[in-house]
Backbone and ligand atoms as CSV (ligand in chain L), in Angstrom:
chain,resi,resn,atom,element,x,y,z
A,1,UNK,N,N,96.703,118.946,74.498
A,1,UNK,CA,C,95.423,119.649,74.377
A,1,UNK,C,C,94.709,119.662,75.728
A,2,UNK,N,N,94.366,120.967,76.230
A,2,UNK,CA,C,93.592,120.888,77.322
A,2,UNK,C,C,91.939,120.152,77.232
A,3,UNK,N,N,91.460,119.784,78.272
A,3,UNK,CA,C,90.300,119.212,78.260
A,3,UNK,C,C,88.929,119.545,79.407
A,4,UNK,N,N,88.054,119.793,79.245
A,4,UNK,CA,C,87.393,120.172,80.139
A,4,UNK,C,C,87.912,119.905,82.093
A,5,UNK,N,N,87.936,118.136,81.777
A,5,UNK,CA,C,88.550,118.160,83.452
A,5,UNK,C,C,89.733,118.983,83.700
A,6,UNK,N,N,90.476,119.241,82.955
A,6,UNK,CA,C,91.645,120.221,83.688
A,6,UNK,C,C,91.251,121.408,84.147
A,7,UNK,N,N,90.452,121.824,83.920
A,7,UNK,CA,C,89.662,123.233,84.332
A,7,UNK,C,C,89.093,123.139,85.747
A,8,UNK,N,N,89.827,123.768,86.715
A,8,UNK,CA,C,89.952,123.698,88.090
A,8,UNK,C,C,88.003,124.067,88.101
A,9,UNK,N,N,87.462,123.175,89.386
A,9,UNK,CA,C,85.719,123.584,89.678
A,9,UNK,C,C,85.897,123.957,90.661
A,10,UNK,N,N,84.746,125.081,90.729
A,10,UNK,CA,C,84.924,126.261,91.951
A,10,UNK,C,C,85.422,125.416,93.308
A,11,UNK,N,N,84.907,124.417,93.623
A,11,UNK,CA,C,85.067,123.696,95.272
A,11,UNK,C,C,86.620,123.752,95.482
A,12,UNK,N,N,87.393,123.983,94.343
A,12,UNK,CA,C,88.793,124.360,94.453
A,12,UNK,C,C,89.028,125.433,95.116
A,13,UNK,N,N,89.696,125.550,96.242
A,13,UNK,CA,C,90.127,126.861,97.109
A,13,UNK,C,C,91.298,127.693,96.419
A,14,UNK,N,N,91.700,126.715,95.232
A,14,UNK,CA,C,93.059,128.090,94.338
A,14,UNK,C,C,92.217,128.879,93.624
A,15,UNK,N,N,90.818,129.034,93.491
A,15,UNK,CA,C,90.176,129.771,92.653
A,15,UNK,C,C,90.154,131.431,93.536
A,16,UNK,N,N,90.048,130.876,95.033
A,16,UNK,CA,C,90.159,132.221,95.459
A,16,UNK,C,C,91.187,132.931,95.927
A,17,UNK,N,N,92.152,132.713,95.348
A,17,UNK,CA,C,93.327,133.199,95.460
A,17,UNK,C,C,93.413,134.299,94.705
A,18,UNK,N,N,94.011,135.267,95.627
A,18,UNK,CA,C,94.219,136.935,94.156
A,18,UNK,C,C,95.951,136.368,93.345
A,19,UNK,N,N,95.633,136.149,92.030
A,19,UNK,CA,C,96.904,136.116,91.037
A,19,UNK,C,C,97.573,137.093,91.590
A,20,UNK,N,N,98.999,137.271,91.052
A,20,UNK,CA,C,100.171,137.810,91.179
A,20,UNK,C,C,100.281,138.239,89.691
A,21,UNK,N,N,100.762,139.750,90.250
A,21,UNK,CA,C,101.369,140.445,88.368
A,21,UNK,C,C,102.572,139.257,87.537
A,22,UNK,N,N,102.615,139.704,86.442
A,22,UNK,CA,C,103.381,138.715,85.330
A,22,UNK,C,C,104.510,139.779,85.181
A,23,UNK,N,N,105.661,139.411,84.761
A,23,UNK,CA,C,107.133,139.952,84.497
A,23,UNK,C,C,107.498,139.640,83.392
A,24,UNK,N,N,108.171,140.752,82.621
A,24,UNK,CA,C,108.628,139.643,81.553
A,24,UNK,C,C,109.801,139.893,81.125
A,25,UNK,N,N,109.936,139.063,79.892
A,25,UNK,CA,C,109.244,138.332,79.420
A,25,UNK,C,C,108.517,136.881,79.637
A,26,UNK,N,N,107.613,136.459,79.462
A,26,UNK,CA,C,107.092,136.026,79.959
A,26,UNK,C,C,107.586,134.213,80.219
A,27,UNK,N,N,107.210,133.793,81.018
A,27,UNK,CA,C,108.146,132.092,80.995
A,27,UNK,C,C,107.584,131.828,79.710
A,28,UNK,N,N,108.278,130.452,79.516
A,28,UNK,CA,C,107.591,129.825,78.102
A,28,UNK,C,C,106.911,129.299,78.976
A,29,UNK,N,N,106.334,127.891,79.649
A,29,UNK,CA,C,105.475,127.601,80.196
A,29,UNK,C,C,104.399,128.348,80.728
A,30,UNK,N,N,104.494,129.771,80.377
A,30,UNK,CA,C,102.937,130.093,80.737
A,30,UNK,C,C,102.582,130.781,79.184
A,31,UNK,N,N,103.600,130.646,78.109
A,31,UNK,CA,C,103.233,131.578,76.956
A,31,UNK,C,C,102.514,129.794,76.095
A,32,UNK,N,N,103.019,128.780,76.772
A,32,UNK,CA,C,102.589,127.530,76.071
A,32,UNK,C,C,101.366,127.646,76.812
A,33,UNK,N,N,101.101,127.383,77.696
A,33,UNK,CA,C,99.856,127.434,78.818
A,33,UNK,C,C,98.884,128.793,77.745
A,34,UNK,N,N,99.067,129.542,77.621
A,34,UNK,CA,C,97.972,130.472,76.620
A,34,UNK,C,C,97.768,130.175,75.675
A,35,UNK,N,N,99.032,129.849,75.004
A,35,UNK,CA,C,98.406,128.604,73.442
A,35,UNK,C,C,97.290,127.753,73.654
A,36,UNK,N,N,97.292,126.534,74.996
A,36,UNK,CA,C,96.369,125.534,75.027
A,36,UNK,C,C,95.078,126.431,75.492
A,37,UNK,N,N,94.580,127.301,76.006
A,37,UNK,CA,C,94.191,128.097,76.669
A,37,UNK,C,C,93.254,128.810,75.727
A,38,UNK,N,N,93.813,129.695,74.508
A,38,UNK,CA,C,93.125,130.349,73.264
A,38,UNK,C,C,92.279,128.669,72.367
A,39,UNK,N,N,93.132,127.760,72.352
A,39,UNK,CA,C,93.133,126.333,71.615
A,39,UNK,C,C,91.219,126.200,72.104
A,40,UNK,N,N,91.277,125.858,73.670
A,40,UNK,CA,C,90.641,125.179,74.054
A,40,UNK,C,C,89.043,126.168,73.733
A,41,UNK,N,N,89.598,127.714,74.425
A,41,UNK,CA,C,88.119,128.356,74.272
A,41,UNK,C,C,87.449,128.483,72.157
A,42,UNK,N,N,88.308,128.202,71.591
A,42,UNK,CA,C,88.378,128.334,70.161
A,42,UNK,C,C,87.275,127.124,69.506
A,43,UNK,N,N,88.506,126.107,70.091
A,43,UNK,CA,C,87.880,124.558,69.627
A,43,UNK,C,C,86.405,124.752,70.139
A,44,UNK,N,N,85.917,125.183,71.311
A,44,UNK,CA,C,85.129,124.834,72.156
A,44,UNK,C,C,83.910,125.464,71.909
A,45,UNK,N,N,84.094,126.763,70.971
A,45,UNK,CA,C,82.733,126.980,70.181
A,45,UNK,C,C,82.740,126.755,68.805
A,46,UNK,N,N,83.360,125.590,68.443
A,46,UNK,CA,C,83.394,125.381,67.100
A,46,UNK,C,C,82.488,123.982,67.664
A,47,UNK,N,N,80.963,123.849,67.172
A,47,UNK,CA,C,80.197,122.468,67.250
A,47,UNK,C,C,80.695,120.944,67.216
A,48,UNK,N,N,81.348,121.041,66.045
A,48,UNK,CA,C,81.511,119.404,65.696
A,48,UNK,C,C,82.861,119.317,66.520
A,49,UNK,N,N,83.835,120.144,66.948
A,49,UNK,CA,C,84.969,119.956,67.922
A,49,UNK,C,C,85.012,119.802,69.034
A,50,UNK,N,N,83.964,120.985,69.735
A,50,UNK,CA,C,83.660,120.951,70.801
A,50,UNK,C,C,83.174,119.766,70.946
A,51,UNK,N,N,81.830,118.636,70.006
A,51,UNK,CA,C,81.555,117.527,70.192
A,51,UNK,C,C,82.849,116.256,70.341
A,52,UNK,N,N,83.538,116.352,69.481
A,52,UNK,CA,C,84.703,115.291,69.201
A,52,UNK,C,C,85.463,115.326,70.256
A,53,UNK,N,N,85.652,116.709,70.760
A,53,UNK,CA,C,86.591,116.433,71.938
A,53,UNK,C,C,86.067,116.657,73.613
A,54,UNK,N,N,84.713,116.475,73.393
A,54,UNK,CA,C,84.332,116.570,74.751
A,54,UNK,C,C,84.219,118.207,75.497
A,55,UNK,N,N,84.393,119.431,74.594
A,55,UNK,CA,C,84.547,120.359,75.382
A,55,UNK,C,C,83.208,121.080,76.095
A,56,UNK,N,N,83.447,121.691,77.076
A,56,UNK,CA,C,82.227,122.344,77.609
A,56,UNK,C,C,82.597,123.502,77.398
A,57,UNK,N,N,81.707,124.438,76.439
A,57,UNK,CA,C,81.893,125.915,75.176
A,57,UNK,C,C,81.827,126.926,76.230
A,58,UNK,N,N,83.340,127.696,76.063
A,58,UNK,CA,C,83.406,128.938,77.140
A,58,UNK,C,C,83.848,130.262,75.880
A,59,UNK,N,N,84.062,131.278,76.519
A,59,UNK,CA,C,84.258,132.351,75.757
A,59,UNK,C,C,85.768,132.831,76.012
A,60,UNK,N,N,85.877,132.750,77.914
A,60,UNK,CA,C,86.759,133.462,78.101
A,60,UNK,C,C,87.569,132.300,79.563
A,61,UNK,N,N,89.040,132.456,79.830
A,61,UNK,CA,C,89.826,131.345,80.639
A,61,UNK,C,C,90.679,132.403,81.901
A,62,UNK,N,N,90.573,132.055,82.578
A,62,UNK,CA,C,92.214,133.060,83.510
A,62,UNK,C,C,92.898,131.678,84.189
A,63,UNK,N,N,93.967,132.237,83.873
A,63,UNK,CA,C,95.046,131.393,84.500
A,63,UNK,C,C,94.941,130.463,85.588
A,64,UNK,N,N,94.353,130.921,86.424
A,64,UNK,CA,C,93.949,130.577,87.868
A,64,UNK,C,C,93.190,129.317,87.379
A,65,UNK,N,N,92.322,129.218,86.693
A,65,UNK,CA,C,90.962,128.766,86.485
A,65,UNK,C,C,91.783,127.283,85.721
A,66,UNK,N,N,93.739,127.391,85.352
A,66,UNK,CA,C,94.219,126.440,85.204
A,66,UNK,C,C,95.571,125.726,86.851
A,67,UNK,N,N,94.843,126.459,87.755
A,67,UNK,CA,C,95.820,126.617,89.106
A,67,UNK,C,C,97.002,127.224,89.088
A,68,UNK,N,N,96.964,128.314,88.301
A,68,UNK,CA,C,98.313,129.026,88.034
A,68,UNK,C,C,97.973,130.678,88.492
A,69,UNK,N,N,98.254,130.935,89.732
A,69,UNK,CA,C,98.234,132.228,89.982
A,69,UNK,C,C,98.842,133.225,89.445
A,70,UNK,N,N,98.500,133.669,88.220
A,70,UNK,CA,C,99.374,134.534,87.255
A,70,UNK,C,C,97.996,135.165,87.135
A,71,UNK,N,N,98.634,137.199,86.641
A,71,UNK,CA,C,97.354,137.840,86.229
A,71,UNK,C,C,97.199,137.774,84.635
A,72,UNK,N,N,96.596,136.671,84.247
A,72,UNK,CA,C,96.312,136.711,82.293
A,72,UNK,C,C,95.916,136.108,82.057
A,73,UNK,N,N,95.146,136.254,81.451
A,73,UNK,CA,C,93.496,135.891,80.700
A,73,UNK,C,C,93.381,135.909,79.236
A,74,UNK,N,N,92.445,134.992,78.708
A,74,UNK,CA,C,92.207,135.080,77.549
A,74,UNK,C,C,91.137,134.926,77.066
A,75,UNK,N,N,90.261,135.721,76.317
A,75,UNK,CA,C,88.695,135.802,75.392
A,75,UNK,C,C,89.317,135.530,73.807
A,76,UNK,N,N,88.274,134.434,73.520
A,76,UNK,CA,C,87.681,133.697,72.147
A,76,UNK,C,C,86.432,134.076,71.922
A,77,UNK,N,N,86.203,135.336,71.621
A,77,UNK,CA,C,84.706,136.306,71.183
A,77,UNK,C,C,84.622,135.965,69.848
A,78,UNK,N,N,83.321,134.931,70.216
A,78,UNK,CA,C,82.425,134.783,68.206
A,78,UNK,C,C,82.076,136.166,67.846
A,79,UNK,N,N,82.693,136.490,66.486
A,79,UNK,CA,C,81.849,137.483,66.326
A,79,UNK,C,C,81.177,137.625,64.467
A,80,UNK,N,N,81.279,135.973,64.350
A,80,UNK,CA,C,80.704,136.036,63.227
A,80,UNK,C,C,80.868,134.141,63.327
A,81,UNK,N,N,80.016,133.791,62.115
A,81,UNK,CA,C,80.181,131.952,61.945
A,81,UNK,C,C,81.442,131.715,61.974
A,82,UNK,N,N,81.717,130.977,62.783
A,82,UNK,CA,C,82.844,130.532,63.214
A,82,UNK,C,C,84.049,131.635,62.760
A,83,UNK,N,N,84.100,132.608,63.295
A,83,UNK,CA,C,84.958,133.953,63.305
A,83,UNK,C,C,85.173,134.607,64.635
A,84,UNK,N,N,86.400,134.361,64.800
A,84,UNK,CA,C,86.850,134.748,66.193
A,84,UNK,C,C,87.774,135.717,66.514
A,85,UNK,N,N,87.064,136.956,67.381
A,85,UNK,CA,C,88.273,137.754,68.022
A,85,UNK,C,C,88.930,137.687,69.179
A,86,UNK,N,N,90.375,137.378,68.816
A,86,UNK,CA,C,91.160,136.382,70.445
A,86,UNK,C,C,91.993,137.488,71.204
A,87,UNK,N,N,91.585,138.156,72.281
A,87,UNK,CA,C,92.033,138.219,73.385
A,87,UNK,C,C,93.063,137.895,73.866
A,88,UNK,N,N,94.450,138.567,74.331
A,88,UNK,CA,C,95.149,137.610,75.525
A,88,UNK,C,C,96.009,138.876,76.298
A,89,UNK,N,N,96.116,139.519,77.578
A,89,UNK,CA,C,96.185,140.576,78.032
A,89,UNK,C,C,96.853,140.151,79.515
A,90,UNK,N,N,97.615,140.722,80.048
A,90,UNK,CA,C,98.169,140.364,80.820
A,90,UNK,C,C,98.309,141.573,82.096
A,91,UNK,N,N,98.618,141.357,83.556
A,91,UNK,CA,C,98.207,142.067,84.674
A,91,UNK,C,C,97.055,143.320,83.632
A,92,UNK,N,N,95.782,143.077,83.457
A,92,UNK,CA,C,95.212,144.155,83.112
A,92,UNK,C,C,93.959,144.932,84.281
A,93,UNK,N,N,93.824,146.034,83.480
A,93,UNK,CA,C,93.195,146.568,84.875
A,93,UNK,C,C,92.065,147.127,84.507
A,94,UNK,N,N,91.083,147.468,84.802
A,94,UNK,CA,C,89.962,148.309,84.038
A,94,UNK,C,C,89.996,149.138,84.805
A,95,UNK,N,N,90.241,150.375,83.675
A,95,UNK,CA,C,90.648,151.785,83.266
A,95,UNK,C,C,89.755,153.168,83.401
A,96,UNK,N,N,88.462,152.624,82.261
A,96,UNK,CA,C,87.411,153.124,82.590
A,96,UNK,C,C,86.420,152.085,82.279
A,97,UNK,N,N,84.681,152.854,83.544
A,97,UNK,CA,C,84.224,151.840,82.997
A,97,UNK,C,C,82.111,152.836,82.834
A,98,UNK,N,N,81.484,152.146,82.107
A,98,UNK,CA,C,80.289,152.831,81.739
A,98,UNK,C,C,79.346,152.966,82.774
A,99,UNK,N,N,78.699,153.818,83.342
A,99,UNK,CA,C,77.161,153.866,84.057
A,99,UNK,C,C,76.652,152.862,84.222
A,100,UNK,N,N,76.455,153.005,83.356
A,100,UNK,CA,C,75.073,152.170,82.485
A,100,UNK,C,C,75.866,150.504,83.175
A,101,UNK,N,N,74.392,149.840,83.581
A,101,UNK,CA,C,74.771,148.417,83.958
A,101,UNK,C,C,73.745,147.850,82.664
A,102,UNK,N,N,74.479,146.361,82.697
A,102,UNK,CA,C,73.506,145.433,82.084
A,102,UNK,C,C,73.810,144.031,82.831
A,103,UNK,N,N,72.915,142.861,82.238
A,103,UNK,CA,C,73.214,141.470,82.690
A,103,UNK,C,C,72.930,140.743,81.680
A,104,UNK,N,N,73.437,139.875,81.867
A,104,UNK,CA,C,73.077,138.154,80.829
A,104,UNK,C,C,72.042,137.896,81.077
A,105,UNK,N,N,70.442,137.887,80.150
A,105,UNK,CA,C,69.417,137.686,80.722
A,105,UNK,C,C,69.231,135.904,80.851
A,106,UNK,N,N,69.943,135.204,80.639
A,106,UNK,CA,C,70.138,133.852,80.969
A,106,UNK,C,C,70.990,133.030,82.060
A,107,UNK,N,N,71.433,134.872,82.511
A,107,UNK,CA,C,72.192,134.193,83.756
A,107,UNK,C,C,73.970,133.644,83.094
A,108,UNK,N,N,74.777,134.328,83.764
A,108,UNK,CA,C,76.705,134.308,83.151
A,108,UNK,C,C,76.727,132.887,83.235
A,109,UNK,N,N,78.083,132.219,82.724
A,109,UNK,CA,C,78.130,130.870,82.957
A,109,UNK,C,C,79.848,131.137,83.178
A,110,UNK,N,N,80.469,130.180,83.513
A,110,UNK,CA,C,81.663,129.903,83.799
A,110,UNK,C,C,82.164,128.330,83.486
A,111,UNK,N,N,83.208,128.891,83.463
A,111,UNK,CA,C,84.031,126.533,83.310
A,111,UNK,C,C,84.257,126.292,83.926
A,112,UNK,N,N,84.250,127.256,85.636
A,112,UNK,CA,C,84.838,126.597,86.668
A,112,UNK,C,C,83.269,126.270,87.313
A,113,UNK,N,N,81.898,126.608,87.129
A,113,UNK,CA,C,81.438,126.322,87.924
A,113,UNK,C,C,79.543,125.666,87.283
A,114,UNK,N,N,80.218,124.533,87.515
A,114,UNK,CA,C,79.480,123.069,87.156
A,114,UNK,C,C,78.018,123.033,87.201
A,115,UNK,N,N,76.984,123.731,87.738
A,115,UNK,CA,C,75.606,123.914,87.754
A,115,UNK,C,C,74.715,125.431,87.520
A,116,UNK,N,N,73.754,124.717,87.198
A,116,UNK,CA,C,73.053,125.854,86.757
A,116,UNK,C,C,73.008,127.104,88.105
A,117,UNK,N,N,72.727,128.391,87.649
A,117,UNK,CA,C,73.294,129.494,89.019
A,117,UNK,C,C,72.164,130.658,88.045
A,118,UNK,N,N,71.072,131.172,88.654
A,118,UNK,CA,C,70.054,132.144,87.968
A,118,UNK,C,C,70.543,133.288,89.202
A,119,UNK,N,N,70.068,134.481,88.730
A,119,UNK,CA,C,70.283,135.379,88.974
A,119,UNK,C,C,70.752,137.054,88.415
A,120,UNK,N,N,70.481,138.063,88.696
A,120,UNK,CA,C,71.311,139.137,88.474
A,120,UNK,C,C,72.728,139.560,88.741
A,121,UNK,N,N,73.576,139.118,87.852
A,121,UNK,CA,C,74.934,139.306,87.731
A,121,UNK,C,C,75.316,141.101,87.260
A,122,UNK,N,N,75.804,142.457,88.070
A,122,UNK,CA,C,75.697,143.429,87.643
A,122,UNK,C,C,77.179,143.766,86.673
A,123,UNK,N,N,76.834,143.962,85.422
A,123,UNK,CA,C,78.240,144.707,85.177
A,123,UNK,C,C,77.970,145.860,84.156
A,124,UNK,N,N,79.188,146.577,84.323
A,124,UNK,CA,C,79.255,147.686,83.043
A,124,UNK,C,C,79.103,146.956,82.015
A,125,UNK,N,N,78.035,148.001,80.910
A,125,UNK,CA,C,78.135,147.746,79.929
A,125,UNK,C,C,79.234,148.460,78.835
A,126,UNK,N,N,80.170,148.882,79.059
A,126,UNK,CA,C,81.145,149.389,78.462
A,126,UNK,C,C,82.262,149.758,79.495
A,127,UNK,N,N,83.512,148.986,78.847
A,127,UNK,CA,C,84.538,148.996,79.905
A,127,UNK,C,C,85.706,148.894,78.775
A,128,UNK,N,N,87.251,149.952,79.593
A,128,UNK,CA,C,88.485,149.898,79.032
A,128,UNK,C,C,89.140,149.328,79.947
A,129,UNK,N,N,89.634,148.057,79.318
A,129,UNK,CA,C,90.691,147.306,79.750
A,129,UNK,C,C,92.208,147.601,79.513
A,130,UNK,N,N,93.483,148.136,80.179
A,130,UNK,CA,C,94.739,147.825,80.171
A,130,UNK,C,C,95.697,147.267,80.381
A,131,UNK,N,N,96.237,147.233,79.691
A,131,UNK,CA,C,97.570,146.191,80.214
A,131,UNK,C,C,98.870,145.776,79.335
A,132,UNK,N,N,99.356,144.860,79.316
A,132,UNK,CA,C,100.342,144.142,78.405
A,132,UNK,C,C,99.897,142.831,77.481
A,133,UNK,N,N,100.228,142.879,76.004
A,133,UNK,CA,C,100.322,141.762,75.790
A,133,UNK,C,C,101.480,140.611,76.041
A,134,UNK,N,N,101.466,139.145,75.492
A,134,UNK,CA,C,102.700,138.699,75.785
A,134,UNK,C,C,104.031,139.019,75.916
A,135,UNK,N,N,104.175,139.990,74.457
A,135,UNK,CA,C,105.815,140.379,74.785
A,135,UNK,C,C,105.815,141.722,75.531
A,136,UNK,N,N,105.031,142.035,76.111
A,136,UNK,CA,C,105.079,143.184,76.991
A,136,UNK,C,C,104.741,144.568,76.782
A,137,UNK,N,N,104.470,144.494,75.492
A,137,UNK,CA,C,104.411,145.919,75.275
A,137,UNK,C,C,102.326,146.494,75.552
A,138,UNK,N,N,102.018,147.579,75.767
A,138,UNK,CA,C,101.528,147.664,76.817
A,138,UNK,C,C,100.303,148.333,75.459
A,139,UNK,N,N,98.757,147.317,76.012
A,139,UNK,CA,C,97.405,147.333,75.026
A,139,UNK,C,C,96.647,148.251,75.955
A,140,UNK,N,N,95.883,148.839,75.012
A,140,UNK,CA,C,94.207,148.965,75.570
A,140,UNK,C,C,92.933,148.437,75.169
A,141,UNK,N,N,92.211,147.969,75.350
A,141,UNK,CA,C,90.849,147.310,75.014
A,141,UNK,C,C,89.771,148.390,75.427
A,142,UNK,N,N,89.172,148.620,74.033
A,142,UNK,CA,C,87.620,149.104,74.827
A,142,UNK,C,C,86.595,147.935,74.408
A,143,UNK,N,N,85.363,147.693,75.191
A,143,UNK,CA,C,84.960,146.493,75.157
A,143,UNK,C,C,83.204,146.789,75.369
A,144,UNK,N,N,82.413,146.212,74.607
A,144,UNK,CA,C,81.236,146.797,75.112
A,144,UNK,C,C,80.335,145.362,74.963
A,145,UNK,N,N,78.922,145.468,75.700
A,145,UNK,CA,C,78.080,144.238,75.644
A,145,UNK,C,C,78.656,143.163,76.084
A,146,UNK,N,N,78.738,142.072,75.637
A,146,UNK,CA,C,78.707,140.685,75.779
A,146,UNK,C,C,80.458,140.564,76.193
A,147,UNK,N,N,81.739,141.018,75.297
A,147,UNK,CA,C,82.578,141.265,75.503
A,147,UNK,C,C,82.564,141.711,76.807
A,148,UNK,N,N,82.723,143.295,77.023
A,148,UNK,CA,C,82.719,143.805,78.289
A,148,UNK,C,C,82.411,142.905,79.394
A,149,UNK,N,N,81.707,142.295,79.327
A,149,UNK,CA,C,81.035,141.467,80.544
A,149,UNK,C,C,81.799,140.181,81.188
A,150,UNK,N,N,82.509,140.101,79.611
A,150,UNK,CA,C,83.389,138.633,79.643
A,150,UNK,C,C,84.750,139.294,80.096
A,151,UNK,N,N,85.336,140.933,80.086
A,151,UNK,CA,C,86.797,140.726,80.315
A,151,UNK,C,C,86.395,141.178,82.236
A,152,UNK,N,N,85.132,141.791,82.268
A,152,UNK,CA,C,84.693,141.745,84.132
A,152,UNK,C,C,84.620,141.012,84.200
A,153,UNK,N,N,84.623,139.871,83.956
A,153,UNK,CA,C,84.215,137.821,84.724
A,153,UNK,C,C,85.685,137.347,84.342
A,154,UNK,N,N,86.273,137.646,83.520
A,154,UNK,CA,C,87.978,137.497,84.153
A,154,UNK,C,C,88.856,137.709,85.103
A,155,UNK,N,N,88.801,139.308,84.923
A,155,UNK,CA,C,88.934,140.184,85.561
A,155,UNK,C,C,88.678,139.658,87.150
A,156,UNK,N,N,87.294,139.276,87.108
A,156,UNK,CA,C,87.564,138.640,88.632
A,156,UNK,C,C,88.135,137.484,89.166
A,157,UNK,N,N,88.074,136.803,88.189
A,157,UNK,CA,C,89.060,135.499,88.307
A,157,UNK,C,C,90.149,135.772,89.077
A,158,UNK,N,N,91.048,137.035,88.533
A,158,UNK,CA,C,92.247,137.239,88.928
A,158,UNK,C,C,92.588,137.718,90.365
A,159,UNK,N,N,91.009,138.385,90.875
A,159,UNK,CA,C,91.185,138.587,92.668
A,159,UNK,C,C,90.259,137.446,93.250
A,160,UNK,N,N,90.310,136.181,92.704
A,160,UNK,CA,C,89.645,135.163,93.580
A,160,UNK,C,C,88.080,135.546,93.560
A,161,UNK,N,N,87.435,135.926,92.651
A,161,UNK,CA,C,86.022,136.375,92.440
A,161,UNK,C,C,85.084,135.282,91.802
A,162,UNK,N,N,84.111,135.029,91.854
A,162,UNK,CA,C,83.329,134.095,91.241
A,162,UNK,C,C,82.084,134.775,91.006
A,163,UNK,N,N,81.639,134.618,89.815
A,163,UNK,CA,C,80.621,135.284,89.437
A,163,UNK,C,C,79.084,135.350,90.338
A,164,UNK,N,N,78.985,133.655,90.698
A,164,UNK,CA,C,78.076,133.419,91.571
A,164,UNK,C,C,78.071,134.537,93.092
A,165,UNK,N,N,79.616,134.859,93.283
A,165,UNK,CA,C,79.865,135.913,94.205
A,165,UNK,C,C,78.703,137.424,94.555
A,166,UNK,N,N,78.260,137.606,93.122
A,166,UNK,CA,C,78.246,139.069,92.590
A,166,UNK,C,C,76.487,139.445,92.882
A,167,UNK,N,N,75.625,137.952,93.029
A,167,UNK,CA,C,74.258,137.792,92.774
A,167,UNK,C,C,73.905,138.076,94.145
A,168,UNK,N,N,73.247,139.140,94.543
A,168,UNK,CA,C,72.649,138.836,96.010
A,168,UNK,C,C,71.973,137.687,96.453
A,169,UNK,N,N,72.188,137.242,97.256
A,169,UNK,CA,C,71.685,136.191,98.073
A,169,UNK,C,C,70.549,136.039,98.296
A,170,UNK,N,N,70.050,136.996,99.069
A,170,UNK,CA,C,68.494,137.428,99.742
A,170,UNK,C,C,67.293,137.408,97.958
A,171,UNK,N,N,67.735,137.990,97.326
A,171,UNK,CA,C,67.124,138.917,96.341
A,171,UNK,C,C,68.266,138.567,95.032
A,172,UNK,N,N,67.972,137.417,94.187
A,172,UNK,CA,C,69.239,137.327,92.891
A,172,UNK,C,C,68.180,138.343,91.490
A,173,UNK,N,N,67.115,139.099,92.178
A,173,UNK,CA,C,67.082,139.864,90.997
A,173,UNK,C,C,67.148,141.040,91.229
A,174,UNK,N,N,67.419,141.424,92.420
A,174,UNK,CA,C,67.387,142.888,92.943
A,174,UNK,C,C,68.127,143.498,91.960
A,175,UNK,N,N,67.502,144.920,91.517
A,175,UNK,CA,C,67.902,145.997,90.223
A,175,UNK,C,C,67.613,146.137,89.192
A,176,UNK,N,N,66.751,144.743,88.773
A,176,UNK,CA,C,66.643,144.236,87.473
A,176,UNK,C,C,66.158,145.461,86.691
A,177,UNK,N,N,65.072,146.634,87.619
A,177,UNK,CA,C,64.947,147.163,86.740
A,177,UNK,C,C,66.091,148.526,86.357
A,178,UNK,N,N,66.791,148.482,86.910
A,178,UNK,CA,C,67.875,149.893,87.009
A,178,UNK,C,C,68.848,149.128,85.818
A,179,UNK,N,N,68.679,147.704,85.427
A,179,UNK,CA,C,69.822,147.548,83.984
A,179,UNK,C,C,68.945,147.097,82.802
A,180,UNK,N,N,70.005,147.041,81.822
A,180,UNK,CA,C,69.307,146.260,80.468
A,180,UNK,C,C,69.836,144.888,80.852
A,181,UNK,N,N,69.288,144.092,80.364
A,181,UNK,CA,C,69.753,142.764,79.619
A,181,UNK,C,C,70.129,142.507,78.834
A,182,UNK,N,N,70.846,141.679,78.591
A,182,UNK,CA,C,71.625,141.210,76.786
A,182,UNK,C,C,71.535,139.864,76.866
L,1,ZN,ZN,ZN,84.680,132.072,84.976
């Protein structure tokens, strides 16, 4: 079972590494590696588990974020009491994506990165994701709100991106008024 410390923290320099496409079929060691992977973001918004086992509650994981430069990712989207839609997509690419921006009005969070971080994070609010699932055969995702936002904060995982990246420096609210919030 994975555990919060295994989850590489940004001061790790493999975080900025751009992943490499996946071939397949895929190794078993990285199709086991997505098992613990779906496990961990699952357990991890379930309360009394997340308590028992120490987890710190994420939504969404990329490979990298376990020091494995591979492009594939996986989202554990609540979308009801303890009801989950699981994600797992491989070299994917976004396809199309919406105008329209929004942000996390609480500010994105990540597992790789350990302190609080305020700011305007910009992303589409509606985005198509492509790619492959495990055995290869080839998905599309359309994704909107809270989702959407989570497969762009993967998504960057996979070219060495960090969300904290995305916030201007000078100005972390510059635009605020040109998006919505969610
Ligand atoms: Zn992250």
């Amino acid at each position: 079972m994975l555990k919060t410390k295994n989850i590489l923290d940004e001061k790790d320099k493999r975080l900025r590494l751009v992943s490499k496409e996946v071939t397949f079929p895929l190794e078993k060691k990285d199709l086991d590696m997505i098992d613990l992977m779906v496990e961990y973001l699952t357990n991890s918004q379930i309360d009394d588990l997340a308590e028992k086992y120490d987890l710190r509650p994420g939504m969404g994981m990329a490979a990298i974020q376990l020091g494995v430069a591979k492009r594939f990712l996986t989202i554990v989207h609540e979308i009801g009491e303890e009801e989950f839609d699981t994600y797992v997509i491989c070299n994917p690419k976004l396809t199309r994506t919406s105008e329209e921006m929004i942000y996390v009005e609480d500010g994105e969070g990540c597992l790789s990165v350990n302190r609080d971080v305020t700011g305007i994070v910009p992303r589409h609010a509606r985005v198509t994701v492509e790619g492959y699932d495990v055995n290869g055969n080839k998905i599309k995702i359309r994704a909107r709100e809270e989702l959407a936002i989570a497969f762009q904060h993967e998504l960057d995982h996979l070219d060495g991106i960090l969300f904290t990246d995305r916030i201007d420096k000078k100005n972390p609210y510059k635009g605020k008024d040109q998006m919505r919030s969610i």
